[in-house]
C-alpha beads as a LAMMPS data file, in Angstrom:
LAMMPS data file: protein, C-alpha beads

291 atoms
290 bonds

1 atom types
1 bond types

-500.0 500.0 xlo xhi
-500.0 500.0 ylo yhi
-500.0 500.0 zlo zhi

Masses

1 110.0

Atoms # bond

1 1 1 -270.896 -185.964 -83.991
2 1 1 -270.371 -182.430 -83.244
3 1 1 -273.313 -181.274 -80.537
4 1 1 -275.623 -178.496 -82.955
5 1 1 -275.383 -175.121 -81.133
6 1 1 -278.449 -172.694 -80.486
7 1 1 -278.028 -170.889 -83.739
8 1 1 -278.405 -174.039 -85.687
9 1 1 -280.893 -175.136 -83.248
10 1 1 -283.075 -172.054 -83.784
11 1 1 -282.605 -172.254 -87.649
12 1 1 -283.960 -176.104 -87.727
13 1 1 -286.880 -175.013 -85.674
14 1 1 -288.194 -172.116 -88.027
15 1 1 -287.340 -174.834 -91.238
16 1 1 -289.806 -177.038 -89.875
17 1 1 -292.942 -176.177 -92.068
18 1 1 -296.676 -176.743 -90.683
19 1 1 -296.418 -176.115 -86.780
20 1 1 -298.741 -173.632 -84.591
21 1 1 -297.098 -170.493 -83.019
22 1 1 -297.796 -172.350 -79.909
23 1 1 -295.725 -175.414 -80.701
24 1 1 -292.911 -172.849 -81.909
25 1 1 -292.434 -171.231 -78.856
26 1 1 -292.944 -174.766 -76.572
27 1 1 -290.080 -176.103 -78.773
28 1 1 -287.884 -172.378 -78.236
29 1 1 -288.314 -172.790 -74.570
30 1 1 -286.901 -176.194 -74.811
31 1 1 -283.958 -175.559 -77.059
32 1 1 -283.013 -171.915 -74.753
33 1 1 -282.781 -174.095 -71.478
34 1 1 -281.115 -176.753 -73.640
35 1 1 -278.230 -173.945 -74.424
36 1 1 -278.180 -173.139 -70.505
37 1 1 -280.238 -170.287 -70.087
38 1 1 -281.986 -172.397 -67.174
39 1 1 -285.548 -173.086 -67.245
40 1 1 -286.554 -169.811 -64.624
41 1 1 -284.971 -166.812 -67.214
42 1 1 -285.869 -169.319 -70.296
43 1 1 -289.900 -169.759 -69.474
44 1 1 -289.447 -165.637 -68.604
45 1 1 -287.925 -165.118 -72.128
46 1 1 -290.639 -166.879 -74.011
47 1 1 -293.476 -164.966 -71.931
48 1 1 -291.636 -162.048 -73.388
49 1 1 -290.896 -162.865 -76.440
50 1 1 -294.357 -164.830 -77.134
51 1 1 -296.121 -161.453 -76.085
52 1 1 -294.307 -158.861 -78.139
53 1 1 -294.686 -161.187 -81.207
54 1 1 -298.039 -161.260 -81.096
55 1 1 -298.054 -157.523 -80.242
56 1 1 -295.921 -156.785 -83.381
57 1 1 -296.996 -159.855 -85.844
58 1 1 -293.354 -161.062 -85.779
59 1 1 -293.424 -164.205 -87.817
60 1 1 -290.195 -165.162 -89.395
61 1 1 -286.754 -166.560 -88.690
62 1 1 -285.085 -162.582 -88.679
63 1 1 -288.002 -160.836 -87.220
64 1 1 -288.118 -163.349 -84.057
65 1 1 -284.437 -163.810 -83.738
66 1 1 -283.720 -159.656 -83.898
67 1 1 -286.530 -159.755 -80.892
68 1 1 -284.595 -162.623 -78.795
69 1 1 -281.310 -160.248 -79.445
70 1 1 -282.957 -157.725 -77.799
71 1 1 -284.413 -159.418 -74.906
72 1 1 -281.072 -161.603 -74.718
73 1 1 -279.076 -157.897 -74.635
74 1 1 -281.726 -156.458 -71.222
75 1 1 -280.787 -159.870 -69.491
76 1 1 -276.670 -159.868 -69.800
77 1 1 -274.563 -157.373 -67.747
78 1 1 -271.550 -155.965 -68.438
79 1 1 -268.884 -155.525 -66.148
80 1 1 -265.333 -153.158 -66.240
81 1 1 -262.801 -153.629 -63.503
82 1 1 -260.236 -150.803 -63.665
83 1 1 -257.670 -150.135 -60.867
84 1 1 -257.671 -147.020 -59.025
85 1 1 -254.540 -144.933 -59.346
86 1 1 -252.638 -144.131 -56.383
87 1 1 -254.517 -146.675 -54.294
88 1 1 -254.390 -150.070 -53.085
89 1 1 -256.711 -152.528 -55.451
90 1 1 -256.838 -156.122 -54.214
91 1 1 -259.114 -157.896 -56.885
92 1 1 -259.770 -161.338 -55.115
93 1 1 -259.888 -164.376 -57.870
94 1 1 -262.846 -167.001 -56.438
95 1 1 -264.016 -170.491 -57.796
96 1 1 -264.177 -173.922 -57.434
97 1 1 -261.610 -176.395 -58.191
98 1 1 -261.370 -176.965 -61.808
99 1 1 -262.433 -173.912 -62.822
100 1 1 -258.483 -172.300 -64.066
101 1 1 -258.775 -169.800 -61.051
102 1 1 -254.691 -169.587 -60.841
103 1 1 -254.272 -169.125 -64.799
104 1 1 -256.870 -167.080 -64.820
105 1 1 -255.309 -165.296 -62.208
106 1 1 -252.225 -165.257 -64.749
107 1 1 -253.803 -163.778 -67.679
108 1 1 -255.353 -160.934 -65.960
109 1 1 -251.970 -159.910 -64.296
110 1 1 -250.733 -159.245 -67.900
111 1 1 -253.850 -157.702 -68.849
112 1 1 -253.537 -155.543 -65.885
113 1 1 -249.640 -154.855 -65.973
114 1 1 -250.001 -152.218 -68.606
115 1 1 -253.228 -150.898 -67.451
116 1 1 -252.112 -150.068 -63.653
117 1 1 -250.178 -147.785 -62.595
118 1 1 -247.720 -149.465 -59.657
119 1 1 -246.882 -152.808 -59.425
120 1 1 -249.441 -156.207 -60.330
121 1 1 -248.659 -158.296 -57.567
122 1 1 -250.261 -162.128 -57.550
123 1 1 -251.018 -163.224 -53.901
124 1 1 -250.782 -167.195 -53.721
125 1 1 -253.763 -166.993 -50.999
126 1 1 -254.629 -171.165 -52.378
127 1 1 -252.478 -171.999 -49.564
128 1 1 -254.653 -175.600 -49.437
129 1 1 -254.466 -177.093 -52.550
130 1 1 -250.873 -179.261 -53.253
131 1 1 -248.886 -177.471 -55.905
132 1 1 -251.084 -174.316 -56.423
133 1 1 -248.241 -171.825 -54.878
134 1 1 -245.615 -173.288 -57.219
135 1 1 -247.894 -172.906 -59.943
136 1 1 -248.365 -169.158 -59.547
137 1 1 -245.249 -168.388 -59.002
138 1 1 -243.910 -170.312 -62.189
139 1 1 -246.573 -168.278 -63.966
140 1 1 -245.093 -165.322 -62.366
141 1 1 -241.774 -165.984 -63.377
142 1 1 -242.831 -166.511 -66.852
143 1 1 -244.531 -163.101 -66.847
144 1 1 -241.646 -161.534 -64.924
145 1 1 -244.282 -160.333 -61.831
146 1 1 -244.018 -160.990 -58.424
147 1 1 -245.667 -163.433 -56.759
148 1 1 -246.336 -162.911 -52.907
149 1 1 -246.598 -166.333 -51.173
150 1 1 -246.233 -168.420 -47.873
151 1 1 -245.758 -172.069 -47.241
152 1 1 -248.357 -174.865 -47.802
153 1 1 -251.083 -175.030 -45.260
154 1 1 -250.644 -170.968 -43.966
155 1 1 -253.062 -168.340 -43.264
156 1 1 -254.135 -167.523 -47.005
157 1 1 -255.714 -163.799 -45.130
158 1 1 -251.707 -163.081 -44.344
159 1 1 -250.820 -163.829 -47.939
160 1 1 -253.237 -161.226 -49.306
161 1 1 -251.975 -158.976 -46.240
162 1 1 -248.578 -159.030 -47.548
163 1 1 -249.233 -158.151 -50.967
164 1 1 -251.558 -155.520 -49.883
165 1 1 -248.438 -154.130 -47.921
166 1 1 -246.618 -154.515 -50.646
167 1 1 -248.438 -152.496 -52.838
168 1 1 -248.899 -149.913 -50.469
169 1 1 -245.119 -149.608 -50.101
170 1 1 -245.185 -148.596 -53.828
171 1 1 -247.407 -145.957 -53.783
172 1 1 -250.866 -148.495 -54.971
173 1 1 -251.371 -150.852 -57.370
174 1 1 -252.788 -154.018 -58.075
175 1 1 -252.975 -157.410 -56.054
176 1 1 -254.533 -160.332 -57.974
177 1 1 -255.003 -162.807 -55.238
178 1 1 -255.860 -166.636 -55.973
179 1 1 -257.857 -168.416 -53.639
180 1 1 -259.119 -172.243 -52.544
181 1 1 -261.707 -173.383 -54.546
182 1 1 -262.839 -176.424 -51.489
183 1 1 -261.857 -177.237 -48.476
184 1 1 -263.700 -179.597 -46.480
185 1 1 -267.092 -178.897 -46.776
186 1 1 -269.036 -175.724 -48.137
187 1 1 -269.258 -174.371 -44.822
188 1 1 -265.372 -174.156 -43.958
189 1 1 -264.674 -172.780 -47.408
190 1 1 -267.467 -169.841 -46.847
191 1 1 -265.699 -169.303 -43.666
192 1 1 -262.494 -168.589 -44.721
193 1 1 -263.504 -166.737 -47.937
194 1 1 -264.982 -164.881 -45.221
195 1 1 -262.259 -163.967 -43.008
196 1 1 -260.295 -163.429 -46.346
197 1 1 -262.928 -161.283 -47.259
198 1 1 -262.678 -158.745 -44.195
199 1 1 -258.893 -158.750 -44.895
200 1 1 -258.933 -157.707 -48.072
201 1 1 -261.526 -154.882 -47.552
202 1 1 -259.572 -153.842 -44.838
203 1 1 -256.275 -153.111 -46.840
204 1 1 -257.817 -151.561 -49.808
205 1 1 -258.677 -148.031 -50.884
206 1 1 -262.304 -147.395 -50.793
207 1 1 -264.092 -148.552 -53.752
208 1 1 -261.028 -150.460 -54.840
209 1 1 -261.961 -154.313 -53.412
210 1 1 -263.613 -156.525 -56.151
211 1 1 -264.771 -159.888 -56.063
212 1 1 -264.407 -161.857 -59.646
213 1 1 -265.734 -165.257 -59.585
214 1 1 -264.354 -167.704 -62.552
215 1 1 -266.719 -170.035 -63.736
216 1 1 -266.353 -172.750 -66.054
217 1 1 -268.498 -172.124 -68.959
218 1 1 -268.849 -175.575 -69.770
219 1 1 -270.780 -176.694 -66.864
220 1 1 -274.077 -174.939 -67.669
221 1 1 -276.361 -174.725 -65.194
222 1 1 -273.638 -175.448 -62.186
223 1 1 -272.274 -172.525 -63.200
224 1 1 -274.965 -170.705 -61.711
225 1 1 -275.470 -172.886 -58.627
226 1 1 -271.461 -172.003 -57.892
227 1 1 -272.331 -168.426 -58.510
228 1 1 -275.182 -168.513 -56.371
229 1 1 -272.873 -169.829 -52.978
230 1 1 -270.109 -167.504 -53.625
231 1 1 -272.412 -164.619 -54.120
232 1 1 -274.355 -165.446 -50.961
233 1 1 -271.109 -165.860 -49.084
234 1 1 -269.069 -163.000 -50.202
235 1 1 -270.868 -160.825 -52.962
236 1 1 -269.654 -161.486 -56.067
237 1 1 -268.997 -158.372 -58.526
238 1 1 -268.499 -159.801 -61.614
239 1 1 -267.416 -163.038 -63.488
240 1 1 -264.705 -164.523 -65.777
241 1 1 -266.040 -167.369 -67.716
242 1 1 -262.999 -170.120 -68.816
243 1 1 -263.024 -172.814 -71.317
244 1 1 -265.739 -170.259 -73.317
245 1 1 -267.256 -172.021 -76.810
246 1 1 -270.157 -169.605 -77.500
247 1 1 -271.231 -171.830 -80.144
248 1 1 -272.712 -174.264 -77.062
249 1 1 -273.795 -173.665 -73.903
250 1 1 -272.987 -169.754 -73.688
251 1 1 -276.679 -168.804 -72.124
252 1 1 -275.318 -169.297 -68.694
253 1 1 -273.753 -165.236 -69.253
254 1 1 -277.824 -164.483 -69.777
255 1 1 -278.911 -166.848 -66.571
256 1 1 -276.407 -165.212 -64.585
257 1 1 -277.329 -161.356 -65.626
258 1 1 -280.646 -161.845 -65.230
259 1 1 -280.863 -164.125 -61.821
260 1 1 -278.418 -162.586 -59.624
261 1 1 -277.673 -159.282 -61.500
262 1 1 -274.270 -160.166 -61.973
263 1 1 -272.204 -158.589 -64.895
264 1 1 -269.672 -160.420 -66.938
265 1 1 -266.143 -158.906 -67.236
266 1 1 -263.803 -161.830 -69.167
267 1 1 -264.064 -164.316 -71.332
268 1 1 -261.229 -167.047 -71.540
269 1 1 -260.827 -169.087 -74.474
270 1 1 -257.454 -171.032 -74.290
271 1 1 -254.603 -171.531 -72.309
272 1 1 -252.103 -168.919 -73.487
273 1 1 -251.543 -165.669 -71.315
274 1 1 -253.517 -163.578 -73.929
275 1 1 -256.222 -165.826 -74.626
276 1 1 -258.183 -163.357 -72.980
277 1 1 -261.041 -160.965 -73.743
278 1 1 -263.074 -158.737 -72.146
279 1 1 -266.774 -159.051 -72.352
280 1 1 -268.788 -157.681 -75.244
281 1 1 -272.467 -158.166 -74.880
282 1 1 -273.391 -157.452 -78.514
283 1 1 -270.690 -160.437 -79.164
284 1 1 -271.996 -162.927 -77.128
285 1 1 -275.804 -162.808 -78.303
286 1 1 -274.903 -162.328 -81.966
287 1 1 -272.667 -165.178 -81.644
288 1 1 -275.131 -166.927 -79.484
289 1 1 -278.187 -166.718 -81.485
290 1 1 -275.819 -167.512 -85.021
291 1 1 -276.866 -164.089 -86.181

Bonds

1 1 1 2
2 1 2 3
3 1 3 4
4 1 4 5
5 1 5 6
6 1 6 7
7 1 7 8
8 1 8 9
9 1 9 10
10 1 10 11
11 1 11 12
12 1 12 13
13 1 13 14
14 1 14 15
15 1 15 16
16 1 16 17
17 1 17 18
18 1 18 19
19 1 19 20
20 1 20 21
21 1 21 22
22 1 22 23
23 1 23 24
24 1 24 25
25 1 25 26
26 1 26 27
27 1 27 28
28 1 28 29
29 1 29 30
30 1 30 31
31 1 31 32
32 1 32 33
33 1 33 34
34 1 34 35
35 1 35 36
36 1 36 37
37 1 37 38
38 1 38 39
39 1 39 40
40 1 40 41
41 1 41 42
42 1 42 43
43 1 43 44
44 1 44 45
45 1 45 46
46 1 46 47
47 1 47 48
48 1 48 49
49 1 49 50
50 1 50 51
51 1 51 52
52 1 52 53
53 1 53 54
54 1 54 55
55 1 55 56
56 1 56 57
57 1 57 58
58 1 58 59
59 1 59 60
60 1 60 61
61 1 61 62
62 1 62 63
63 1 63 64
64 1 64 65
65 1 65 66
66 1 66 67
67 1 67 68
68 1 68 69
69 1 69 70
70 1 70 71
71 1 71 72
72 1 72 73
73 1 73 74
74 1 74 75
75 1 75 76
76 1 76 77
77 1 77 78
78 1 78 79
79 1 79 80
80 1 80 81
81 1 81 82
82 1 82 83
83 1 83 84
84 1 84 85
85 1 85 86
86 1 86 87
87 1 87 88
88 1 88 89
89 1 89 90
90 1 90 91
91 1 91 92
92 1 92 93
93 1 93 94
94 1 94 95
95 1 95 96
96 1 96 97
97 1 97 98
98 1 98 99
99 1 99 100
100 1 100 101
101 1 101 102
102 1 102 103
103 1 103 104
104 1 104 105
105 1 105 106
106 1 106 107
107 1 107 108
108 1 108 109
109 1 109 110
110 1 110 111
111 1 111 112
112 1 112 113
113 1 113 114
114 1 114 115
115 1 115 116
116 1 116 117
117 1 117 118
118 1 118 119
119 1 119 120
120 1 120 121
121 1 121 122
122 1 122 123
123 1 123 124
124 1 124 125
125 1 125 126
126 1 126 127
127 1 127 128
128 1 128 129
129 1 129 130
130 1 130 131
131 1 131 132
132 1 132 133
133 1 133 134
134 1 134 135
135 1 135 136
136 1 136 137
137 1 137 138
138 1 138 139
139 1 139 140
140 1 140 141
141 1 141 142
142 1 142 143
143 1 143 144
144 1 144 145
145 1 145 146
146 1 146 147
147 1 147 148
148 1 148 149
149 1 149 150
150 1 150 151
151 1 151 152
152 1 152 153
153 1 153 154
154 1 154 155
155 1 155 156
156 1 156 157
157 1 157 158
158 1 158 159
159 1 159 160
160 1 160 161
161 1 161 162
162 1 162 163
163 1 163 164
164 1 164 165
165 1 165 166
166 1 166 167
167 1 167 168
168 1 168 169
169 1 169 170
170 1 170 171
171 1 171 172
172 1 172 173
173 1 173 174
174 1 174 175
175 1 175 176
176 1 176 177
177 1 177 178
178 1 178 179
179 1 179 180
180 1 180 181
181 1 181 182
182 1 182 183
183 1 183 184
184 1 184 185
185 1 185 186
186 1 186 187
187 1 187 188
188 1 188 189
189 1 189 190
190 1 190 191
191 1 191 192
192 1 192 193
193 1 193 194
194 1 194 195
195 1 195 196
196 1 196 197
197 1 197 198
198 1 198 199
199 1 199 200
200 1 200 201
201 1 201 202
202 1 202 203
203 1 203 204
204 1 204 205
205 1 205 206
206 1 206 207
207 1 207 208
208 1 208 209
209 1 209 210
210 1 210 211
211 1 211 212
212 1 212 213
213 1 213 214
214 1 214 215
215 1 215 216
216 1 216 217
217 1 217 218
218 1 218 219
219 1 219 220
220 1 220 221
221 1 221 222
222 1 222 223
223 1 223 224
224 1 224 225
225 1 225 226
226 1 226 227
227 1 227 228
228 1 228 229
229 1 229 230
230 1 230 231
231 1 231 232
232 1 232 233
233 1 233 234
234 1 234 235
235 1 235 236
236 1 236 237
237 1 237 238
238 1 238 239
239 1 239 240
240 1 240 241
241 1 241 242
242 1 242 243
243 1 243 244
244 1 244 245
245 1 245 246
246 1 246 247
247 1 247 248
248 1 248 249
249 1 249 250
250 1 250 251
251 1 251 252
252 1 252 253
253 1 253 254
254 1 254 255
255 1 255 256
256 1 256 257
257 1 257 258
258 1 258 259
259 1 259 260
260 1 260 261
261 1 261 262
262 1 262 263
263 1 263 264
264 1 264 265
265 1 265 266
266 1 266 267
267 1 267 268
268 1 268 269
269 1 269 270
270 1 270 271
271 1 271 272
272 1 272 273
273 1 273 274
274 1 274 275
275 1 275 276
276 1 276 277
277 1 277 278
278 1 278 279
279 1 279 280
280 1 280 281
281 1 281 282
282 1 282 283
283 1 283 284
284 1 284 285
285 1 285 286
286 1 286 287
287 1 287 288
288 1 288 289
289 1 289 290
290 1 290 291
């Protein structure tokens, strides 16, 4: 049986003839951390939500919903990543495992190609994980773009060094540049995301070093836990969620807006090198709340 989303949720709840306000808004709480908004921004939602109703004697299904679209919109962030002309960008791909980081990593490179002026280079900087270098470069043979790499097991900061130089030898441009999603433990794989970190703001223009963190949409409430470690680690300046079905779990955008203030740039919905979108907001709640 196909698991109901939100929208349906939230339709069953206002069918349901007889209850208190009270009992409502207990059972909305339950349903928004159900669709992965997290309990913390879900409880703050109601308190919102429960207040202006009162306030403005909002009663029915479209009067309470077009409030929640409102509230929803103040808690998700945008985010736009555009390369600098003329100047080296190094946009540095994070995540764990799992997540699609080095696809990902392919689909923005042809997002990017006809949106930057220079070259898209993609750095193979997962220098730990067996086959990720071959895997990036087949995608960026596929997409006819270069992919700067070194053998299994090197210094992923050189990798990203080289492609930096490389796009600096052209004049700027764009280095997309995958990285490990786990070594060891957490602590060796903040470490090194650190040194890559000081590497990568090193060789850039000013203003042109981003962070995007991909994060499995899927995996709810993790989602925000992994966003939470890389953020602390490196500073994270906005996300690409993978594997997105809006129609389930898509509150983590809204958890992840309003918890650590971080905006949402993609959205990744298949496998193919276009199955990519940028972020719209408006989208996302209306198709969140079924409106």
């Amino acid at each position: 049986m196909a698991k109901k989303s939100f929208g349906q949720k939230l339709r069953e709840l206002f069918g349901i003839q007889g209850r208190a306000p009270d009992e409502l808004f207990d059972d909305l709480s339950d349903i928004l951390i159900e669709g992965d908004l997290g309990p913390k921004t879900a409880f703050e939602l109601i308190g919102y939500l429960e207040k202006n109703s009162r306030k403005e004697h909002l009663a029915d299904y479209a009067e309470v919903t077009g409030e929640l679209k409102k509230l929803l919109l103040g808690f998700v962030k945008q985010g736009e990543l555009l390369p600098e002309p003329g100047k080296v960008n190094i946009y540095l791909i994070l995540g764990v495992n799992g997540v699609g980081k080095t696809t990902s990593a392919a689909k923005l490179a042809k997002y990017y190609e006809k949106k930057t002026q220079g070259p898209v280079i993609l750095a193979a900087g997962d220098t730990f994980r067996a086959a990720a270098i071959e895997q990036l470069e087949i995608h960026g043979e596929r997409l006819g773009i270069r992919v700067v790499a070194h053998q299994h097991g090197s210094d992923p900061a050189a990798v990203i060094y080289d492609a930096a130089d490389a796009v600096a030898a052209k004049g700027g441009g764009l280095v997309l540049a995958d990285t490990a999603g786990r070594l060891h433990n957490k602590e060796n794989l903040v470490r090194e995301l650190q040194k890559i970190d000081r590497i990568a703001e090193a060789r850039a223009g000013e203003g042109c070093y981003k962070k995007l963190l991909v994060i499995d949409a899927t995996t709810g409430q993790n989602g925000l836990r992994q966003a939470e470690v890389f953020h602390a680690a490196v500073g994270v300046d906005a996300i690409m969620l993978t594997k997105y079905d809006s129609t389930a779990k898509g509150g983590i955008a809204a958890a992840i807006g309003r918890e650590l203030g971080i905006p949402i740039a993609f959205v990744g919905i298949g496998e193919k090198y276009d199955d990519l979108s940028v972020f719209d907001p408006e989208k996302y709640v209306d198709e969140f709340i079924g409106s």
